[in-house]
N, C-alpha and C positions, 0 to 999 in steps of 0.2 A: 203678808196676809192676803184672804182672797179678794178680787176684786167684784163691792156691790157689782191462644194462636190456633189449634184443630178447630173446623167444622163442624160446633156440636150437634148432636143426634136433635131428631126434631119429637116432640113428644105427640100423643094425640093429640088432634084438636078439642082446642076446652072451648066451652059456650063463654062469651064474655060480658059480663054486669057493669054497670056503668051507675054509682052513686053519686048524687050531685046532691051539693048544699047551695041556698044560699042563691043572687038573684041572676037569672038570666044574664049571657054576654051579649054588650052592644057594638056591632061591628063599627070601626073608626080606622076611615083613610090614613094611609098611613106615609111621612116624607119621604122614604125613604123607595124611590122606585115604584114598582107596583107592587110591592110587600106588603102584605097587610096584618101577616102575622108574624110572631116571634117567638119560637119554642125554644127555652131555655131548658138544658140538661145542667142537672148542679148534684154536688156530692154533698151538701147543706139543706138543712130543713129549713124553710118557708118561718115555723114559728120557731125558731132555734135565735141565736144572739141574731138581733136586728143589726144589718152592715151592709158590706158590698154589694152583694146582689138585689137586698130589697132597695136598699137606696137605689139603685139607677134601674131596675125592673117597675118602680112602682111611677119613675117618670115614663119611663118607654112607653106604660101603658097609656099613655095620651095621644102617643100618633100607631101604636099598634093593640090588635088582640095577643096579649101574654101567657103564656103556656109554661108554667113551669114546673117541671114532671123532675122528682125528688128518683131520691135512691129507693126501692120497692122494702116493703113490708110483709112479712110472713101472717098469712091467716088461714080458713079454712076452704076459701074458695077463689079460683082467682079472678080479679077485678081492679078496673081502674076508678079511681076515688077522684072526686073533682070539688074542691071546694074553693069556693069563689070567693076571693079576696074586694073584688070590686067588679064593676059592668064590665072591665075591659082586661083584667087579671084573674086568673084562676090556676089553682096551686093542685098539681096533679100529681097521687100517690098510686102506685103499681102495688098491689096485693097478691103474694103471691103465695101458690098452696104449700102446708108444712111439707116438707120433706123434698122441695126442687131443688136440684143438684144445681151447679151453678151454669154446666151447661145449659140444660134446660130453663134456667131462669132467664138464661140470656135467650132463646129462642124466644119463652113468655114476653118477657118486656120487649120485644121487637113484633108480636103480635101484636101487644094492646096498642104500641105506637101506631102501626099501620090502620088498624080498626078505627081507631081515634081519628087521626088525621083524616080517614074516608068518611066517615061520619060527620064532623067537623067541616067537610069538606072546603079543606086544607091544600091551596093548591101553593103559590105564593107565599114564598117563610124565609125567613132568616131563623137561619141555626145557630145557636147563641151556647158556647160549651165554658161552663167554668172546672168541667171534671173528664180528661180523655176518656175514662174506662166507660165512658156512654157510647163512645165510637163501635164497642161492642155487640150494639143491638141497634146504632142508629145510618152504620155507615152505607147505606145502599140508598139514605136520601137525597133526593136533588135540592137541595134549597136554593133559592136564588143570589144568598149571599150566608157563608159563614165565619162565623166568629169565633175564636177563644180569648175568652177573658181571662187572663192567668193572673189569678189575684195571690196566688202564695205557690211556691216549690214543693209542690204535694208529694213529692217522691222522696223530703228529708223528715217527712213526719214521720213518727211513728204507726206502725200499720200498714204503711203503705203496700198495695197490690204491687205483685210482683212484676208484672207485667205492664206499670202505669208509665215509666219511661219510654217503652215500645208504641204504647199507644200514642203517647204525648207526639212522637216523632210519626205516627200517620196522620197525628189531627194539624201538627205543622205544614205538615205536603197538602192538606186540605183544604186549611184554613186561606180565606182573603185576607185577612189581618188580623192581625194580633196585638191586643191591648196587654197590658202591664199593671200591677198593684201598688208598682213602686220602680223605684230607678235602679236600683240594683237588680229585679227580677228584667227588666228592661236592657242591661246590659250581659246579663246572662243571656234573653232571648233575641238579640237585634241582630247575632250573623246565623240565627239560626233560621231564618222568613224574610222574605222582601221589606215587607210594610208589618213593623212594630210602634206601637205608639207609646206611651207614660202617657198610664193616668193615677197618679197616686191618690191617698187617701182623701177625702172631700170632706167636708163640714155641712151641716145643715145649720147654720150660725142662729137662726132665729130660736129654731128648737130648746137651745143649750144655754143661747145666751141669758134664757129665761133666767137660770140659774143665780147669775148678777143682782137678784133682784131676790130680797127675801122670803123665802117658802117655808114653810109649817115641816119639821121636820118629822119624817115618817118612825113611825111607831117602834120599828125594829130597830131604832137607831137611833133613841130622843133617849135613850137613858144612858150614854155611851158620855163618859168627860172627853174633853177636849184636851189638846188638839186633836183631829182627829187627820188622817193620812188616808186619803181612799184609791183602791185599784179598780176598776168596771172593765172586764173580760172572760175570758177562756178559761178557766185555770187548769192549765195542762204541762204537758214536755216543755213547752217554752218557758214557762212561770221557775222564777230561780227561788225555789221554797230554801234554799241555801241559805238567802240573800236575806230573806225576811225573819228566817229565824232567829240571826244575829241580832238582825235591825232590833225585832222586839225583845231580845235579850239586852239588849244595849242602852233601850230606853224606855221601859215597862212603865213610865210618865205618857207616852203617845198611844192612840188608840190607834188599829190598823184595822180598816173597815173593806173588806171582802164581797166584791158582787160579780155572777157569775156564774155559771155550772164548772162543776173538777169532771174534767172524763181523760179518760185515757193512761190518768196517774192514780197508784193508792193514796186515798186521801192522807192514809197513815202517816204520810212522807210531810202531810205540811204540819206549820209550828202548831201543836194545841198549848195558846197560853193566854191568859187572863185579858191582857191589850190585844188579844186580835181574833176580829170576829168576821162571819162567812154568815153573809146574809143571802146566800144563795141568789137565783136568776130574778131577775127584776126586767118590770115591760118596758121598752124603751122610752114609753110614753112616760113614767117615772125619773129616770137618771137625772134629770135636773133637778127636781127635787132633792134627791141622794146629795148632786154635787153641791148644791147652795149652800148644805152643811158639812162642808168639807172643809179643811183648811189650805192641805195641800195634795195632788193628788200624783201621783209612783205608777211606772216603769218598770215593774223589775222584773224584766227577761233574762233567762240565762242564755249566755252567748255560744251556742250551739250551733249543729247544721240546720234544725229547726226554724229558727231567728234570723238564718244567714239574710235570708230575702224579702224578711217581713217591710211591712211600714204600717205600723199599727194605727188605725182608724180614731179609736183612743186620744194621739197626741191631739188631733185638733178641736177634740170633743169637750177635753179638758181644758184648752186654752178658751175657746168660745163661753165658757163656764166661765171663764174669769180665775182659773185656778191657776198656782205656780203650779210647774210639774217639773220631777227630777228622774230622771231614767235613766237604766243603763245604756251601752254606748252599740247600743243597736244603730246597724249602717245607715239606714233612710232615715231614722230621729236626729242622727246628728249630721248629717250633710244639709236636713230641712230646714233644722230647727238649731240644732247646737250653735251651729256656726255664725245663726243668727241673733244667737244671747235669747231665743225666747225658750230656750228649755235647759236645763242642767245637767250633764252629764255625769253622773258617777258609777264605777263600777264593782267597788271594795263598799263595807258596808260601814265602814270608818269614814268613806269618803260621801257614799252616800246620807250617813249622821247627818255631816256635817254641809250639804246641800239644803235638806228639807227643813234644818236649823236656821239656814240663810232665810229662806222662803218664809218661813213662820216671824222671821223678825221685820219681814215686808225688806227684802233689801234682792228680791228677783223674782218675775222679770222686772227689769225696768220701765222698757219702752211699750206701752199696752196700745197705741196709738197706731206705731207699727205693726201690732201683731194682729188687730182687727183689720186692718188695709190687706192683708198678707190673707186672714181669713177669707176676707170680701173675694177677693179672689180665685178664691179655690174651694168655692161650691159646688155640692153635688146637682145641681141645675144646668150650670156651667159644664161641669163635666160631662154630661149628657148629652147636653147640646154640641160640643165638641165632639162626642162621639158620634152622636147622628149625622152630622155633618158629614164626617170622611165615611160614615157606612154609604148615605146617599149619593154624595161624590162616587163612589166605588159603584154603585149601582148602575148610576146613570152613564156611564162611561162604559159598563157593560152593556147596555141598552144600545146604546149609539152603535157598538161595535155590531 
């Protein structure tokens, strides 16, 4: 139980608008060299599932100005949107007019960059990419040190740009270093760059731990019997809707509680049955709540190219909740965690049954003592500060030279 490639055409020049929400930025020296700022290019919305990027962008934003400029949006006129998360982070949307070809959209968003950055005046930056295809409108900047964050294998998703492999191999000859999502995305990219690092998934233990500790159980989810089995993600190409539909055929006694946005699959594809409910996207600031009344909380990725290189953020989110977890045998859950008895691996839905049966009769994990020592560890504070570390190491050794 739980524990309490051409040269596109250039278009005319457009007049550029600049919307701003929210309060003024306060400029903050920055450790890292004389950098003072850090423009993050990301394929992920700012207010989309809260994870990697806002976790380690929302600490960056202590020793630098954050700039994190999204995939643009289609409107009537074009314009850069700036809405200020805090004094020293602000989340920057490209607006771009209906009917820009993709050429031209890339000419756009390499306009509003430059206009930005001079207005801004932007001289000193760290380039910070979690998405190559920005190289397409960003690659004629000088930063004084660049980054890729390769937090997932974007080129076995679904969708993927055709072109995001090509890119990926200019931002590598680019980049100063290259951090990793996980060990396995780490061993994919360590002969392909000098300086790769692993930094897998982090904890915010205080956040989750809340969980441990009894909460008033939210509305959409107080009339649901128990036991109850919950998932908190994606639910997309990775989600093994296969997996769950057995499960709750198998045991229409357990409730299977659903949180998350579905994009990129037809919803039609997951179970619709009486035990299993889709309580849609929930604020991050929530999930604990969710988890407190959860009994046990699943895993279930299907083992694809999508999943090859994942390390879902998830495992330690639900361990720090005090929750057993049982997942499939996804590479970074079970090299982390499997092998360490703090997560169960199953990947039949027979065998999965009879995981979260273990878990509900209190007979895993065992050791909760080691598994917080192991969390204490591997915080997203930590992680930061290790990352800042070898960026200013890397700085200052170009300074010297």
């Amino acid at each position: 139980m739980k524990l309490t490639d051409s040269t596109p055409s250039t278009p005319e020049t457009t007049q550029l608008v600049y919307h701003t929400a929210g309060k003024p930025k306060t400029p903050l020296a920055s450790s890292a060299g004389n950098a003072r700022d850090l423009i993050c290019f990301s394929h992920l919305r700012w207010n989309f599932v809260y994870q990697r990027p806002q976790h380690l962008l929302s600490r960056a934003a202590q020793q630098y100005r954050v700039w994190f400029l999204e995939e643009p949006i289609w409107a009537d006129q074009l314009y850069l949107n700036e809405q200020h998360q805090s004094d020293s982070l602000t989340v920057l949307v490209p607006h771009l007019p209906h009917g820009t070809t993709p050429d031209q959209a890339v000419v756009l968003q390499r306009q509003l960059l430059d206009e930005f950055i001079q207005q801004k005046r932007i001289v000193d930056f760290v380039a910070w990419y979690y998405t190559p295809m920005s190289l397409l409108f960003s690659d004629h900047l000088q930063p004084q040190l660049t980054v890729y964050d390769c937090m997932d294998e974007l080129s076995a998703f679904w969708g993927a740009p055709p072109h995001l492999l090509e890119q990926e191999r200019k931002l590598l000859d680019r980049a100063d270093m290259v951090f990793t999502g996980g060990y396995s995305l780490y061993e994919a990219k360590q002969k392909r760059h000098r300086q790769v690092f692993a930094f897998p998934s982090s904890i915010d233990f205080a956040h989750f731990s809340a969980a441990r500790r009894p909460q008033p159980d939210p509305a959409d989810q107080r009339a649901l019997a128990n036991p109850r089995i919950g998932f908190s993600g994606v639910i997309d190409e990775r989600f093994d809707y296969q997996l769950l539909t057995e499960l709750a055929q198998r045991r229409p006694d357990w409730q299977f509680v659903l949180i998350g946005p579905t994009v990129k699959i037809d919803p039609a594809l997951l179970p619709q049955r009486p035990n299993v409910h889709y309580l849609g996207m929930k604020n991050y600031k929530e999930l604990p709540v969710y988890f407190a009344n959860w009994d046990v909380a699943m895993l279930p990725f299907a083992r694809n190219e999508s999943t090859r290189f994942i390390s879902p953020t998830k495992t330690p989110e639900y361990l720090a909740a005090g929750l057993p977890v049982v997942s499939t045998s996804i590479r970074d859950v079970v090299r982390t965690y499997g092998t360490s008895d703090f997560v169960q691996i199953a990947d039949t839905a027979q065998a999965f049954e009879a995981a979260i049966d273990r878990a509900l009769r209190g007979n895993h994990p065992e050791h909760w003592a080691d598994i917080d020592t192991f969390l204490s560890e591997n915080s997203w504070d930590h992680t930061w500060a290790s990352m800042n570390r070898i960026m200013t190491t890397q700085l200052s050794m170009a300074i010297e030279q």
